[in-house]
N, C-alpha and C positions, 0 to 999 in steps of 0.2 A: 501340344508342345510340352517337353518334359521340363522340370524345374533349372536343371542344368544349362539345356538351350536357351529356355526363357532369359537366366539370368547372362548367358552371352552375350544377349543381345540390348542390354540395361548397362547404362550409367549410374556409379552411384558419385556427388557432386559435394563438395563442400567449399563454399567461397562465400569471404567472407568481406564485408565492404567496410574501407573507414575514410573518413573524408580527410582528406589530407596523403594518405597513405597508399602506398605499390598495392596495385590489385593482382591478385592472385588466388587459382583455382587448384585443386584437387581432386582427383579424378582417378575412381578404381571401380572394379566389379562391385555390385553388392554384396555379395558373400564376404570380403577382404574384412568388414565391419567385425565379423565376431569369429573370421577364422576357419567358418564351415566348409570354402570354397577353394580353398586356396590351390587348387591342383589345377584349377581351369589355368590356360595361357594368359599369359596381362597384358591389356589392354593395347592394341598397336597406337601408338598415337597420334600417326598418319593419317588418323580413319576418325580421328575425333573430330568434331565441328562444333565449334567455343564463341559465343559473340556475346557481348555488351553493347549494352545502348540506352540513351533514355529516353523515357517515354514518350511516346511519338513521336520523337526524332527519326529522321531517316538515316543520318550518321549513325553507320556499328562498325564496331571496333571487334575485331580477330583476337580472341587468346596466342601467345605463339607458348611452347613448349621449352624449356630451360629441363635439359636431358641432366644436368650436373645437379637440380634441385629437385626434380625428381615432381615440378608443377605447372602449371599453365600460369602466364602473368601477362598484364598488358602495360605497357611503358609507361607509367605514368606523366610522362613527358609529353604524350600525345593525348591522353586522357585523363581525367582528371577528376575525384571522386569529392562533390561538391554535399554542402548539408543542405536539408530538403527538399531535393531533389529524389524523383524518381528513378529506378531502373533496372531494367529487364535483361535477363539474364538467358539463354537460347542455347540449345547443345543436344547431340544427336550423335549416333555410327553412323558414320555415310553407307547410303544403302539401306538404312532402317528406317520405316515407314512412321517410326513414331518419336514426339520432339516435345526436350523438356523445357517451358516457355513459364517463366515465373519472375514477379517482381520485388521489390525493395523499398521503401524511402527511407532515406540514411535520414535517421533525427539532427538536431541540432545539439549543443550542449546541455547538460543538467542547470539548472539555474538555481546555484545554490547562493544562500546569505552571505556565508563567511566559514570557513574551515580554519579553525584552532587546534595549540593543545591547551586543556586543560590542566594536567600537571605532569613532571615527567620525574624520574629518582634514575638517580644514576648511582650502581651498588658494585662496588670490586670484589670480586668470586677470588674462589679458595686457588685456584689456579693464574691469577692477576688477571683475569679478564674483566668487562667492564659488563653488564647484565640494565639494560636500556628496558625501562616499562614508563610508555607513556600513553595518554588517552587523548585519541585525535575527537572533536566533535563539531558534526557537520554543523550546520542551522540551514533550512530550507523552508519555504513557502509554497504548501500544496496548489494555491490558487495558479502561481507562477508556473507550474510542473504538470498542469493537470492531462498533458498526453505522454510526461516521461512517466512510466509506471516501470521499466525493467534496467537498473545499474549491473553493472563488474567493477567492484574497487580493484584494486592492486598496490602494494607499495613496496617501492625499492630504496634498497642505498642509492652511493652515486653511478654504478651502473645497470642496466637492467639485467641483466643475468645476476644479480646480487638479491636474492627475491626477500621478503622480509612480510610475515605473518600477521595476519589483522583475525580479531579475535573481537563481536560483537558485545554491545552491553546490554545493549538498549533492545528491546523488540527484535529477540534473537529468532523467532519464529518466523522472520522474512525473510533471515539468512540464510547460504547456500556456502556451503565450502569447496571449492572447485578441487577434486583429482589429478585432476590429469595437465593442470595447467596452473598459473599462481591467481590469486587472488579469491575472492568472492564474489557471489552472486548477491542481489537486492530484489526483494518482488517489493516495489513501495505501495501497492496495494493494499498490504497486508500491516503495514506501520500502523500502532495506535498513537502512538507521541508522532503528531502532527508538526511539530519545531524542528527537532534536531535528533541527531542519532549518534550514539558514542563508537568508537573503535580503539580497543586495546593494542598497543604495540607492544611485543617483550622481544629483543634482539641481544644476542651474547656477540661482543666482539674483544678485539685488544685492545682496544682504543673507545673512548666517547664521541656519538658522531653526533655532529653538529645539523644535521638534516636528514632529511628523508624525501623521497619523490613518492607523492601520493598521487594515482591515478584513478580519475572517474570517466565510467565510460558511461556514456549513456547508449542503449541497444533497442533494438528492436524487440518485439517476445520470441518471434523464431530465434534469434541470435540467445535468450535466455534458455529458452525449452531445449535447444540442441546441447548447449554446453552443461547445461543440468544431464542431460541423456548420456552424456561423452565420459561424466564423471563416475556414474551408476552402471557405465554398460560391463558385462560379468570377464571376469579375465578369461573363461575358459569358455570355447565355441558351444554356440545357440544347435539345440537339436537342428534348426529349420533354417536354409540357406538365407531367407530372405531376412535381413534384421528387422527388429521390432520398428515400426515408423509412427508413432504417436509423435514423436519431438520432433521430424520430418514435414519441411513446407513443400517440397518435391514428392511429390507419390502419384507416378502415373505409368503410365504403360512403356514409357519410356526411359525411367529409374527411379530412380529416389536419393534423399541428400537434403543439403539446407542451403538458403540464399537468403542473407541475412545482412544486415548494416547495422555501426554504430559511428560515436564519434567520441573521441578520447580527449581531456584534459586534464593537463601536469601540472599539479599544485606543490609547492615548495614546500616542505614542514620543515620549521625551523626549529630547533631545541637550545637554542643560544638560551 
């Protein structure tokens, strides 16, 4: 079977789980990742076969297709993505003899001490704008965390499309700066300062703002390895159709992709 065909008949899958949160899939060729492929026809999505479920439950739940978002979602009205809990993810071409069957356990929150600022300066630019640099600092307890090992911070103004830059102090060697998406990555394996971990804010606006939305997610490692992969991957197409899959918990005859879970918490920073 030639590379072409091979890759016809593969999914490649990205869904991503958060408890609380609308579930929803993505789903193209494998080649569509770095571009090599793109000539093949896309994917019919009549032909796809999408289910969730958890583990060893008999209840699964159908992806349905949302043609205007361009994803698969399942209503979260009838299901519903709980913390520690498991679950299995299941997808196939109808007609294709071979089927992508992989699981998850969505974590629960980070069990952090207390998140502060330590100091913040608020400075009026040559332009009258207000130039906001403050130092957020977690404080955590490795005992209490000893299976959360992989964070995503993110911090926003008051809405989230308002993205707003974190910049490590502390044990910058576990940090990851995400590409393609906002925020940071955390390997907390790799922390030497067992306490707490500092985070720079520098934000230019008109005005001085009196908060910030700080976001900790706690993840799974495939949910860190893919989005470290996603940031790294080369803007211009891979000689070889198939993408690279080291970051990839999907890798079998049937495609490739990631199925991954975390669980997010919205902490208020307040700069009063």
């Amino acid at each position: 079977m030639t590379e072409e065909v091979e890759v016809q008949h593969k999914l490649f899958i990205e869904c991503e789980l958060q408890a609380n949160e609308e579930i929803t899939a993505y789903v193209s060729r494998p080649g569509y990742l770095n571009g090599n492929l793109q000539h093949l026809p896309p994917l019919d999505t009549s032909e796809i076969y999408l289910t969730l479920s958890e583990l060893n439950k008999d209840y699964v739940v159908h992806f349905k297709y949302n043609e205007r978002l361009k994803h698969y979602f399942i209503d979260s009205s009838f299901f519903k993505i709980q913390k520690g809990v498991s679950y299995v993810l299941k997808g196939f071409i109808i007609d294709s003899d071979n089927e992508i069957n992989i699981m998850t356990e969505t974590p629960g929150r980070f069990l952090y001490d207390s998140v502060s600022v330590v100091n913040a300066s608020f400075v009026t630019t040559s332009d009258n704008k207000v130039l906001t640099t403050a130092t957020i600092r977690v404080y955590y307890n490795p005992l209490k965390n000893s299976e959360n090992h992989f964070l995503h911070l993110e911090l926003y103004k008051k809405q989230m499309t308002e993205e707003v830059s974190l910049y490590p102090q502390t044990d910058k060697s576990a940090f990851f700066r995400l590409a393609h998406r906002n925020g940071i990555l955390v390997d907390m394996t790799r922390m030497e300062n067992k306490k707490y971990f500092d985070l720079l804010i520098e934000d230019v606006n008109v005005s001085r703002p009196d908060s910030f939305n700080f976001y900790i997610r706690n993840t799974t490692k495939p949910y860190y390895d893919y989005q470290k992969f996603k940031s790294n991957v080369p803007k211009e197409p891979l000689s070889s159709g198939n993408p690279a899959i080291a970051a990839f918990n999907i890798n079998n005859t049937a495609g490739y992709g990631t199925f991954s879970s975390s669980f997010s918490e919205r902490i208020k920073i307040s700069l009063k």
